[in-house]
C-alpha positions in Angstrom: 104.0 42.0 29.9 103.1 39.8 32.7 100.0 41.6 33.5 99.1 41.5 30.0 99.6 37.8 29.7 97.5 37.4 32.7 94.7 39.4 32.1 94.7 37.4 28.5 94.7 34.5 30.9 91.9 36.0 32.7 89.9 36.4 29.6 90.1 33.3 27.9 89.3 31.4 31.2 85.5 33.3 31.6 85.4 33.4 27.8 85.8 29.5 27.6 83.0 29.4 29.8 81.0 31.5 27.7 81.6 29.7 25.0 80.7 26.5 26.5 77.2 27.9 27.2 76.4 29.3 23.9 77.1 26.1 22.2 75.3 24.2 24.4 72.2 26.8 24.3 72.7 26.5 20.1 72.5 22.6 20.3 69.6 22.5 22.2 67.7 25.2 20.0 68.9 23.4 17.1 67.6 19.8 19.3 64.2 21.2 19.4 63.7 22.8 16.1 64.0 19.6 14.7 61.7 18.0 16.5 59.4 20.4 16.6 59.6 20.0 12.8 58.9 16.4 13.0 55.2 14.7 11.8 52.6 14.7 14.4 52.6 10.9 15.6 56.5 11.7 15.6 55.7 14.2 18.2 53.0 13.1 20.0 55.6 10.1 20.9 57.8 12.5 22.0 55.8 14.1 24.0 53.8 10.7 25.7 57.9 9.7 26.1 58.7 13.3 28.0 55.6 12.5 29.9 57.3 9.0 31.3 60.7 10.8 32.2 62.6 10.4 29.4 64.7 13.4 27.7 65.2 13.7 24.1 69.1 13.1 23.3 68.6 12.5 19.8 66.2 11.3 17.0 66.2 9.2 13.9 69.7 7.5 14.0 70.9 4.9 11.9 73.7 2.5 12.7 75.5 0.9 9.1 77.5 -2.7 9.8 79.2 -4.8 7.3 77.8 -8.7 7.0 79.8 -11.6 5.1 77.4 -13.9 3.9 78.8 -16.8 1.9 81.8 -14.9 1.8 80.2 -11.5 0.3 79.9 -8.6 1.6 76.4 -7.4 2.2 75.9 -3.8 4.2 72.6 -3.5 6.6 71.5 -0.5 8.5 68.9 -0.5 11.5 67.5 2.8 12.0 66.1 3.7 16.1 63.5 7.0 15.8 64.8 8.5 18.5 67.7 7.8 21.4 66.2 8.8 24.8 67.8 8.8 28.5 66.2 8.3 31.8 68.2 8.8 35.2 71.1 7.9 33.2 70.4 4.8 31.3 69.9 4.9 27.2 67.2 4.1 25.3 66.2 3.5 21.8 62.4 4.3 20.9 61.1 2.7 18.0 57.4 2.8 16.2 55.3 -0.5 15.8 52.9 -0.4 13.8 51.1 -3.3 16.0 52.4 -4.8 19.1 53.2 -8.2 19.1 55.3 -9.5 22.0 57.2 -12.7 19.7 58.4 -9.3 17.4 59.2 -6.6 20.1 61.5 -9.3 21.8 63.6 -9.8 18.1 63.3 -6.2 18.0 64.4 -5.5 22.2 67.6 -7.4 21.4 68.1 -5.7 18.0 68.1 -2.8 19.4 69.9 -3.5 22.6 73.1 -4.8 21.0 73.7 -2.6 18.0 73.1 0.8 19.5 74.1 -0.6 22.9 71.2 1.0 25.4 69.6 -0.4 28.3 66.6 -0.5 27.5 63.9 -0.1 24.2 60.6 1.9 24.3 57.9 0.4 22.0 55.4 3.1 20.7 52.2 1.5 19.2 50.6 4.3 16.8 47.0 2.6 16.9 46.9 2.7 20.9 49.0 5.5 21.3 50.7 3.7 23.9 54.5 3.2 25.3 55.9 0.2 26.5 59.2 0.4 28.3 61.5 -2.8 28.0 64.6 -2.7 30.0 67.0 -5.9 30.7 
């Protein structure tokens, strides 16, 4: 019995480990397919963002919070195209459709307080161009 037992051990300590690694090797097929299914300035930011560093953790989340205004409750949602990560600080990337400094700083602190990241990347689709803005 014992030898059964640890042999069962045995098993479900290299199997966990399998496991493990076929999950993460599904999420990260699953990761790409997605944006590899994206629109073309979707992943040409992508790709100008891999360029810089970044890595992909996800894309196109939203964030929902509850406002009271004059005592009635009123539901907003802010929505960051994709959530990146450099040397282990967060990021949210976000399209503009022009880049205008007074904006991007409304936007930076948006952005840096309700998905609670270091930093925001700026993608302007006319120029093609990223800007990083980290606190």
């Amino acid at each position: 019995m014992r030898v059964l037992s640890a042999f069962l051990a045995f098993v479900l300590l290299v199997g966990s480990g399998s496991l493990w690694l076929l999950y993460n090797i599904a999420k990260r097929k699953k990761s790409l397919k997605n944006l590899l299914s994206l629109p073309k300035e979707r992943r040409f930011f992508w790709y100008k963002a891999r360029q810089a560093g970044f890595r992909v953790l996800s894309h196109y989340l939203l964030k929902n919070f509850p406002v009271a205004i004059n005592s009635y409750p009123k539901n907003f949602s802010i929505c960051a195209d994709f959530l990146f990560e450099r040397s282990g600080k967060k990021y949210a990337g976000i399209f503009v459709p022009s880049f205008d400094e007074r904006e991007c700083l409304k936007l930076f602190f948006i952005y840096q307080a309700f998905f609670r990241v270091r930093g925001v990347i700026f993608y302007d689709e006319v120029v093609r161009k990223l800007e990083v803005w980290e606190d």
